[in-house]
C-alpha positions as CSV (number, residue, x, y, z in Angstrom):
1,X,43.8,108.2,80.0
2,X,47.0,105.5,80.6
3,X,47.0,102.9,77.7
4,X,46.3,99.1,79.9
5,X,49.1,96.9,80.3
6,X,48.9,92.9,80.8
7,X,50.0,91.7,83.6
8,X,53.6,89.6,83.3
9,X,51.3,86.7,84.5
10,X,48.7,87.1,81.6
11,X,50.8,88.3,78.7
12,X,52.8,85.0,78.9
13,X,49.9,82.6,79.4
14,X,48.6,84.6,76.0
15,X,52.1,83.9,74.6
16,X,52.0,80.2,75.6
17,X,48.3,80.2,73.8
18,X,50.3,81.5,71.1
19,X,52.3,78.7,70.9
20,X,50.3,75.6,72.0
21,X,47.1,76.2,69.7
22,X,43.9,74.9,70.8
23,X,43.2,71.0,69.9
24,X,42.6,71.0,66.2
25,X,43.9,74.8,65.5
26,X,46.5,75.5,64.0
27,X,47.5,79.7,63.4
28,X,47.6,80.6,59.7
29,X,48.1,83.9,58.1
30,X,44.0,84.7,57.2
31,X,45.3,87.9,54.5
32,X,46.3,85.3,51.6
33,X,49.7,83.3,51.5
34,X,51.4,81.3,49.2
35,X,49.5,80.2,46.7
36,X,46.2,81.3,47.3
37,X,44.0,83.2,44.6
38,X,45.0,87.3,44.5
39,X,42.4,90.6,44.0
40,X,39.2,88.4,44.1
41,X,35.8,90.7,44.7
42,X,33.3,90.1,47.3
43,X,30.8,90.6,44.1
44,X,32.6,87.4,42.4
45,X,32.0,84.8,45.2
46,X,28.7,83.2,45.0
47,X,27.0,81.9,47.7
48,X,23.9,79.9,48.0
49,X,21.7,79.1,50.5
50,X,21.1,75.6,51.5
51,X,19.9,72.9,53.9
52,X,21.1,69.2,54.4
53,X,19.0,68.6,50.8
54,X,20.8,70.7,49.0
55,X,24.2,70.1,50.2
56,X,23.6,66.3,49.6
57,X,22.4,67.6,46.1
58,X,25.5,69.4,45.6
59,X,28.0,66.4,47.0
60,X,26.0,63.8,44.3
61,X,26.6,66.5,41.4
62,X,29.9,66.3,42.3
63,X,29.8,62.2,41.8
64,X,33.4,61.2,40.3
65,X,35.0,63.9,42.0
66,X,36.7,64.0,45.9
67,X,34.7,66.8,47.6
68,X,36.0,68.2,50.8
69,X,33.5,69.8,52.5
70,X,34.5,72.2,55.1
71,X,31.9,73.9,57.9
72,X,32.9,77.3,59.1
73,X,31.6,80.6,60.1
74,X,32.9,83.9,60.2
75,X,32.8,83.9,64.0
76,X,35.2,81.4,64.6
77,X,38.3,82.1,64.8
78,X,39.7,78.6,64.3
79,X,37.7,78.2,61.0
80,X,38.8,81.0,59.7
81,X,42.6,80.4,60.3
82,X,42.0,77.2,58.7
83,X,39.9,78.5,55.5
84,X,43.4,79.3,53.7
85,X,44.7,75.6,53.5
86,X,41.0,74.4,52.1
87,X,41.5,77.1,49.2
88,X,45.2,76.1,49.0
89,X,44.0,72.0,48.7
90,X,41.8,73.5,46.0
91,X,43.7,75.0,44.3
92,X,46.9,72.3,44.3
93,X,44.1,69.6,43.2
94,X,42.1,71.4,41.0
95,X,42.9,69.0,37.9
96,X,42.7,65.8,40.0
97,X,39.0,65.5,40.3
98,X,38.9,67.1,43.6
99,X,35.9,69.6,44.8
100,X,35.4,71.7,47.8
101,X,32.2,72.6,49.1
102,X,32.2,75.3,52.0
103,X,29.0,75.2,54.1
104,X,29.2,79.2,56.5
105,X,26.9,78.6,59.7
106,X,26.6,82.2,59.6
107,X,23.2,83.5,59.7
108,X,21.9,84.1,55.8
109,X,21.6,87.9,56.3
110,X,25.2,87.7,57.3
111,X,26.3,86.8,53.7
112,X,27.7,90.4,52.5
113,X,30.6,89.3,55.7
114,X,30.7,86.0,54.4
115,X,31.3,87.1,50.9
116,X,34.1,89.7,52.2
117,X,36.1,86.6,53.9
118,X,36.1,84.4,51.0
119,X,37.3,86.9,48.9
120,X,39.8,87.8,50.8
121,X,41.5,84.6,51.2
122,X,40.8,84.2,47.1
123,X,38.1,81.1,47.5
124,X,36.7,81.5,43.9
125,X,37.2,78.8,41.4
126,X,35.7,76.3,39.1
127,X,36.2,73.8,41.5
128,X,34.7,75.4,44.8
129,X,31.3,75.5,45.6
130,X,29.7,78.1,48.9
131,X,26.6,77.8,50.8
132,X,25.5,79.8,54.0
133,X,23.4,77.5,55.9
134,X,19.6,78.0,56.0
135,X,19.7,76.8,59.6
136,X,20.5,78.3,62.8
137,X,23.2,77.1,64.5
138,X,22.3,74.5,66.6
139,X,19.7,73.1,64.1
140,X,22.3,73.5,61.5
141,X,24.9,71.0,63.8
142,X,21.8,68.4,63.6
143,X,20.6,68.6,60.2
144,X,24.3,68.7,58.4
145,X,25.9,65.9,61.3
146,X,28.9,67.6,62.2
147,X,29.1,67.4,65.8
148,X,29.7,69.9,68.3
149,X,32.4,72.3,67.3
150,X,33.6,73.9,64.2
151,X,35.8,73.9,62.1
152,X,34.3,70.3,60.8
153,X,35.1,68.7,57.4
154,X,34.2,65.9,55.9
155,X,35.6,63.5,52.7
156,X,33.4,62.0,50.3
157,X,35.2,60.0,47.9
158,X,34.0,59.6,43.9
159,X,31.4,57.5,44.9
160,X,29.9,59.9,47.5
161,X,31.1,57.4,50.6
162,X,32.0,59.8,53.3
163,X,35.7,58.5,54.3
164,X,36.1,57.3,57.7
165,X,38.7,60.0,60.0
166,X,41.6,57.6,61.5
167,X,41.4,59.8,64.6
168,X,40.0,58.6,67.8
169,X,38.3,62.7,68.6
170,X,37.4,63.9,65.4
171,X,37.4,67.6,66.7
172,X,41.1,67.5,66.3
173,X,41.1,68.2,62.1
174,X,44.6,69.0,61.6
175,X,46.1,70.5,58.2
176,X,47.9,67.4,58.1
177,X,45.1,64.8,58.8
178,X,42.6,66.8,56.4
179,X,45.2,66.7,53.9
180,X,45.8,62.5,54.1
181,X,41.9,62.1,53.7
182,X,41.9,64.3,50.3
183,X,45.4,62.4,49.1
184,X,43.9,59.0,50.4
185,X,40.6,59.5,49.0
186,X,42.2,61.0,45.3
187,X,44.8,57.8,44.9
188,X,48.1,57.9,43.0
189,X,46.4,58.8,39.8
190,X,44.3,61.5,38.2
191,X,40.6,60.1,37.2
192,X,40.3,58.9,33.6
């Protein structure tokens, strides 16, 4: 049997891919980087399941804190790529009052994958909270109002006012521009 080849034609339109992104994605190493959490378990993550109550539960728990809340799913490719700088933004403003809350739009019976992911790109802390969605997909886009893509995030300051996105297509959640609401959003200062 002959291995397959691309064509020239293909292999550089996947290079160019490569290079260009998709709006909002940005390529970033998924197996831990700089500064993420090392030799975290599977077993260690917790993961809840939750609705739109229970996440708005969560978010006014959180009240005095910045929570970043991040909507993913281990079928995305994007979202995945992107989980690494939402553990990294954890991490670098753990002491700041800041809180992450990741909601997986994975089915609920998927959570051993879920689990696996999060481990591996060392999401475990004090300061990060997981849910799997009880929802299926499309009900899951209505109930938590995040549009019609993934990855979606959303900034709640301390007082649990979600911060507006200075972006006309709020698909397009750069590192850069999810990074300016959580600085924006914490101030100068840490909390008293």
């Amino acid at each position: 049997m002959k291995p397959s080849h691309l064509s020239w034609r293909t292999a550089g339109l996947l290079a160019l891919a490569a290079l260009v992104g998709a709006p909002g994605c940005e390529f970033t190493a998924i197996d831990g980087g700089a500064g993420l959490r090392q030799g975290v378990s599977p077993g260690e993550i917790e993961l809840a399941l939750a609705g739109a109550e229970e996440l708005a539960a969560e978010i006014d728990r959180r009240r005095g804190q910045v929570v970043l809340v991040d909507f993913w799913a281990t079928w995305c490719n994007p979202c995945k790529g992107k989980m690494p700088h939402t553990v990294a933004l954890a991490e670098e403003f753990e002491g700041r009052g800041f809180a992450v809350i990741t909601v997986s739009l994975d089915s609920p019976d998927e959570s051993h994958g879920v689990k696996e992911f999060l481990a591996e790109v060392g999401a475990k802390g004090d300061n990060i909270t997981h849910f799997v969605s009880k929802y299926k997909t499309g009900e899951a886009v209505t109930a938590f109002e995040i549009g019609d893509s993934i990855p979606y995030y959303k900034v709640y300051d301390r007082e649990g006012v979600i911060a507006p996105f200075p972006i006309p297509d709020d698909r397009k959640f750069s590192n850069q521009v999810i990074r300016s609401l959580v600085t924006n959003a914490l101030g100068p200062n840490p909390p008293p």
